[in-house]
Kinemage of the C-alpha trace (Angstrom):
@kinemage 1
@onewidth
@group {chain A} dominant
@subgroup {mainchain}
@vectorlist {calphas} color= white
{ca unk a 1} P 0.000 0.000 0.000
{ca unk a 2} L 0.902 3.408 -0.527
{ca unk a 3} L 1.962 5.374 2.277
{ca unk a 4} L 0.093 8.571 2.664
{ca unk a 5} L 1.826 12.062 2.159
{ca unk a 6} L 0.963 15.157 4.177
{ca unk a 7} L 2.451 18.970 3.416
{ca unk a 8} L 6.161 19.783 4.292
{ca unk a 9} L 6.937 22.665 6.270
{ca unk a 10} L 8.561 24.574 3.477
{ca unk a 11} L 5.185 23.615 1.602
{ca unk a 12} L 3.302 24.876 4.401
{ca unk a 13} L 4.897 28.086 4.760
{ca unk a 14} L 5.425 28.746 1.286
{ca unk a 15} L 1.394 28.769 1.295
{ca unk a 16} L 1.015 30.739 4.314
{ca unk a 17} L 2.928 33.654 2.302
{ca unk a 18} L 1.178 33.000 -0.765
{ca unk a 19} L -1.827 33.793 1.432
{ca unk a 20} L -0.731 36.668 3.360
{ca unk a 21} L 0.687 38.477 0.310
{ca unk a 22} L -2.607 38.168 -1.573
{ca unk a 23} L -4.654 39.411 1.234
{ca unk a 24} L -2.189 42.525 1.784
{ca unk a 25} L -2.531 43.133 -1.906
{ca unk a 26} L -6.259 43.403 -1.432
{ca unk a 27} L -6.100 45.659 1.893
{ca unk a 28} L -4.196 47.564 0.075
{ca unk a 29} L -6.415 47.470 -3.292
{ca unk a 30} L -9.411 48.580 -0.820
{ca unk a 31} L -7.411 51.386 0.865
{ca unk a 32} L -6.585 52.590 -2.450
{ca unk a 33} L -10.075 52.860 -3.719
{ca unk a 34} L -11.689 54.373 -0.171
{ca unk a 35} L -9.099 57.052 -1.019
{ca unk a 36} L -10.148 57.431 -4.841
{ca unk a 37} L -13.771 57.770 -3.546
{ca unk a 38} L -13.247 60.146 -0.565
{ca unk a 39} L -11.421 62.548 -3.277
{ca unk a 40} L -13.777 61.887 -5.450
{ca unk a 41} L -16.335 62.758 -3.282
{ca unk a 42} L -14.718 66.199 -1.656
{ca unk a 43} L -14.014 67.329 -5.806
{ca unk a 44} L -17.494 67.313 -6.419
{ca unk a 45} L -18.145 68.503 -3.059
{ca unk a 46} L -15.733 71.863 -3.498
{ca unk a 47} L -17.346 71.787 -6.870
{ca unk a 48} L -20.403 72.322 -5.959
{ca unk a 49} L -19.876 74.637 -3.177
{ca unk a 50} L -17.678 77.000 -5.977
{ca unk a 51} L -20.613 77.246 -8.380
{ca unk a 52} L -23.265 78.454 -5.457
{ca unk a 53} L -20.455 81.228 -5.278
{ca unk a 54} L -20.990 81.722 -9.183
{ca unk a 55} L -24.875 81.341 -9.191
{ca unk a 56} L -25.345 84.347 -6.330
{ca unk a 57} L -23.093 86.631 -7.832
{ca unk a 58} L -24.756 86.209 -11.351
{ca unk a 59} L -27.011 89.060 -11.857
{ca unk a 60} L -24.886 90.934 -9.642
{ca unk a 61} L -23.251 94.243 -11.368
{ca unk a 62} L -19.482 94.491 -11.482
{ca unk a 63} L -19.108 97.369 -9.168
{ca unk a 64} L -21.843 98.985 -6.792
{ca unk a 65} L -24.760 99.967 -8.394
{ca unk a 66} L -24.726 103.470 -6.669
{ca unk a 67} L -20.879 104.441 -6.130
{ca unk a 68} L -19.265 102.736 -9.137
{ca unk a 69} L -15.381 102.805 -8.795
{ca unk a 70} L -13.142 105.837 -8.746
{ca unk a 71} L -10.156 107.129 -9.042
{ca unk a 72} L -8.162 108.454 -6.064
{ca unk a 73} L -5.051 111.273 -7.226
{ca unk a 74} L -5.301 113.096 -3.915
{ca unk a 75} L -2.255 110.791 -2.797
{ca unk a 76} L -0.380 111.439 -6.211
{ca unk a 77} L -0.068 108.285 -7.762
{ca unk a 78} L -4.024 107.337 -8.947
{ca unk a 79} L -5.458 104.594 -6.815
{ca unk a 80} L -9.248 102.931 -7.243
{ca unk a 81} L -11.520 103.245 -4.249
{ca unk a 82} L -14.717 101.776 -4.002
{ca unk a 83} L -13.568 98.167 -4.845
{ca unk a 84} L -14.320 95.399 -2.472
{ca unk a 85} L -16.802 95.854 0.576
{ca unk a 86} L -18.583 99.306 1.246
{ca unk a 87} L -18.299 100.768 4.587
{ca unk a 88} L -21.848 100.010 5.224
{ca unk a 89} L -22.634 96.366 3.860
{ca unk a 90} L -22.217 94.319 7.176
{ca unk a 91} L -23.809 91.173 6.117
{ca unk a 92} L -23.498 88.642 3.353
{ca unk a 93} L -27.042 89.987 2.662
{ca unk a 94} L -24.993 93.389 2.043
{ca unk a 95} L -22.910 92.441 -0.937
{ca unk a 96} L -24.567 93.635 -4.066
{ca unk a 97} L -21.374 93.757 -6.865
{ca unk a 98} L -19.394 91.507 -7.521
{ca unk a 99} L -16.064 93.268 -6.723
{ca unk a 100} L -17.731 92.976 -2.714
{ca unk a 101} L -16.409 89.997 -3.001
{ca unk a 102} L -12.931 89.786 -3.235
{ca unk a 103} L -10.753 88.691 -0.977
{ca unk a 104} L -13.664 87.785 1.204
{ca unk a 105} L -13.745 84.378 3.102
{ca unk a 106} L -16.915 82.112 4.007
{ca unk a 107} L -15.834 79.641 6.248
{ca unk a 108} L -17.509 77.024 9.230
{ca unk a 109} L -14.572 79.481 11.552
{ca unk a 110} L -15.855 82.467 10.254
{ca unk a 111} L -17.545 85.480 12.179
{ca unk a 112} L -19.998 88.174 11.050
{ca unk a 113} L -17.541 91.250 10.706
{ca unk a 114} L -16.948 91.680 7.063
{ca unk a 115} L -14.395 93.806 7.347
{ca unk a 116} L -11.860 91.267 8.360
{ca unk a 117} L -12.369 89.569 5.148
{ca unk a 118} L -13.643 85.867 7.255
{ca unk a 119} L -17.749 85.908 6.873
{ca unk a 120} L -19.635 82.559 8.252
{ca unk a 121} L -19.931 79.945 5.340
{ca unk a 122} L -19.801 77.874 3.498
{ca unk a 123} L -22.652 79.702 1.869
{ca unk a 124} L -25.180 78.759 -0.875
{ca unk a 125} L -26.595 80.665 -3.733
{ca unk a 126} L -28.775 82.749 -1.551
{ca unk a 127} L -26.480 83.319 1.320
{ca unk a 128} L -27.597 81.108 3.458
{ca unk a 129} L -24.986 79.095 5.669
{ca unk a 130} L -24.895 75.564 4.583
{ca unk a 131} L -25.368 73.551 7.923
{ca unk a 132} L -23.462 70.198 8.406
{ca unk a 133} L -25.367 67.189 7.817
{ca unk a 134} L -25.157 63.646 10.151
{ca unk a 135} L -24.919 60.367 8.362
{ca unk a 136} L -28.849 60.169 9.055
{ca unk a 137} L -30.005 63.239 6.765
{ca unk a 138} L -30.368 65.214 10.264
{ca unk a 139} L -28.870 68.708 10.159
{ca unk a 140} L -26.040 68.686 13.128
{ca unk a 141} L -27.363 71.139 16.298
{ca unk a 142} L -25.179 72.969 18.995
{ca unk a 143} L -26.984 73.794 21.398
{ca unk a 144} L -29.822 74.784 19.997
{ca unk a 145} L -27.902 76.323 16.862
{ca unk a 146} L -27.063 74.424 13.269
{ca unk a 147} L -23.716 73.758 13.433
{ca unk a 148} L -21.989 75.064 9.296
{ca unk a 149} L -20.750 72.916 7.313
{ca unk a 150} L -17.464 71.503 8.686
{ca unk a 151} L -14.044 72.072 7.207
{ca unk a 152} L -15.024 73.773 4.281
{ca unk a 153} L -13.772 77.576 3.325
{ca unk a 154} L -14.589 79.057 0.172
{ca unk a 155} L -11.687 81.904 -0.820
{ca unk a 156} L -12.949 84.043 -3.787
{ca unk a 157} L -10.281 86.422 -6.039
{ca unk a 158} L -11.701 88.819 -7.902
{ca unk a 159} L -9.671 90.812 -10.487
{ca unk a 160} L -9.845 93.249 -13.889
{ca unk a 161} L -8.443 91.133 -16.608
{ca unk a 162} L -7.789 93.186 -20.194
{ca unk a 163} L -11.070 92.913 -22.582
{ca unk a 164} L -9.036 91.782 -25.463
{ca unk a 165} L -6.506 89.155 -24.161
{ca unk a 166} L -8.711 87.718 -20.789
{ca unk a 167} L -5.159 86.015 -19.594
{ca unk a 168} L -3.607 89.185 -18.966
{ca unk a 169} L -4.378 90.359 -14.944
{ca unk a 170} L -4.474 93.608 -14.340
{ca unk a 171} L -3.686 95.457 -10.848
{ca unk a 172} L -6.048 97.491 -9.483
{ca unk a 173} L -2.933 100.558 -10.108
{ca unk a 174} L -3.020 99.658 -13.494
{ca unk a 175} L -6.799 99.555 -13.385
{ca unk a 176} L -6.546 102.863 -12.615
{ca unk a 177} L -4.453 104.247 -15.352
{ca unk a 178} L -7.704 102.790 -17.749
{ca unk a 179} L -4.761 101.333 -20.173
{ca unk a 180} L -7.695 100.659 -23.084
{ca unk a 181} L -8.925 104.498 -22.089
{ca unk a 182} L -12.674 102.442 -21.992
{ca unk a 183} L -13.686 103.754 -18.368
{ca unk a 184} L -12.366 101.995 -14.797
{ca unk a 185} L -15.587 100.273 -14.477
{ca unk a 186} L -16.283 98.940 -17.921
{ca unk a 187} L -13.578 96.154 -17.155
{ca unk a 188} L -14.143 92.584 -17.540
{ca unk a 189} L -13.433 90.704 -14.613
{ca unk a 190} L -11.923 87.375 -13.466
{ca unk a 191} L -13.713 85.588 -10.429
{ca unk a 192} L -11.691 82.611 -8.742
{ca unk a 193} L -13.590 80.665 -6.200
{ca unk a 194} L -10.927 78.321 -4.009
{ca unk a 195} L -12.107 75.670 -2.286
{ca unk a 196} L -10.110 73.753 0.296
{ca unk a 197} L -11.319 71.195 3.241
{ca unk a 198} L -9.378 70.360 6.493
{ca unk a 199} L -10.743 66.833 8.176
{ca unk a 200} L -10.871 66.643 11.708
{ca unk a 201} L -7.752 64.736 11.689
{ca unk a 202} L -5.929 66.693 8.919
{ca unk a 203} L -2.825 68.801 10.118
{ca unk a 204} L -3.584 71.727 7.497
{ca unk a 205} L -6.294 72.577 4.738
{ca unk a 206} L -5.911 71.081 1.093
{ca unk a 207} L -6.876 72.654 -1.547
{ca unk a 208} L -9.998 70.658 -3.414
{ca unk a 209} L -10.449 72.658 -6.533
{ca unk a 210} L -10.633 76.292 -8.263
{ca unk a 211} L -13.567 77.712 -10.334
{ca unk a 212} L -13.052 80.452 -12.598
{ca unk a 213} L -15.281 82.347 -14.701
{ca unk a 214} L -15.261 86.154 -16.277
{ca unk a 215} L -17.799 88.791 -15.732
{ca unk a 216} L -17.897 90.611 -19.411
């Protein structure tokens, strides 16, 4: 009769790292693509949260409606004033051009000042403060207040490009000269919505993703 064979210890350890190797390699696989999706998810996220930026300031006029921009000589060299937020516009409700918004901030850290550039956010197309969301669907309370959307800042750039070459960025000095002799305020304009997210367990913010788009 033949005398049965059972597995070597070579045998049995060469399996054991066949084994361990293939289920590292699909850790690893899953890691990967948990990754994939979570950036995934925050692009579409930031997004999303850039184009609410773009959909409020749609209709809005380039400069204010009432005061316009002008030019400032009394210091010698020509300056613009009346760009960015009006001494009295204290809200979010308050911005009504779209040159209010530059340099501005919306952020779950922010405060209500405006003039410190850091407003409450992230905002939507009316806005409103987004409020964070639990894994439920249940908007996220403290103590008694929504809590905003967590980690999220939206940083919007606005400036005067040239209206025949759009990639040329002018400063608001140069703005001032009127290089196309066209009028200050007839200036196309370049509006760049940042997004960046820092996780609770993130050291720093990343930046997600940049929206651009030009106000004729």
């Amino acid at each position: 009769m033949r005398r049965r064979r059972g597995f070597t210890l070579i045998e049995a350890a060469m399996t054991t790292v066949i084994i361990g190797v293939g289920i590292v390699a699909m850790v690893d696989a899953q890691q990967a693509f948990m990754r994939s999706n979570n950036w995934s998810s925050q692009a579409s996220t930031g997004a999303f949260l850039a184009n609410e930026i773009r959909e409020m300031t749609r209709y809005m006029p380039r400069h204010d409606p009432v005061t316009g921009i002008e030019v400032d000589s009394s210091g010698g060299s020509p300056v613009i004033s009346g760009w960015g937020v009006e001494p009295n516009e204290f809200t979010v409700d308050d911005l009504d051009d779209v040159d209010d918004f530059d340099g501005l901030e919306f952020s779950y850290i922010g405060n209500a000042d405006p003039t410190d550039g850091d407003l409450p956010g992230p905002i939507d197309a009316f806005g409103h403060v987004i409020p964070e969301v639990d894994n439920n669907g249940d908007v996220v309370q403290v103590a008694g207040v929504d809590e905003p959307m967590q980690g999220w800042v939206q940083r919007v750039s606005v400036q005067p490009i040239m209206p025949f070459n759009t990639s040329t960025v002018m400063s608001l000095a140069t703005l001032a000269t009127d290089p196309e002799g066209i009028g200050i305020g007839r200036y196309p304009l370049r509006v760049t919505v940042t997004l960046t997210y820092q996780g609770v367990l993130d050291p720093q913010p990343e930046d997600v993703t940049d929206v651009e788009w030009i106000v004729p």
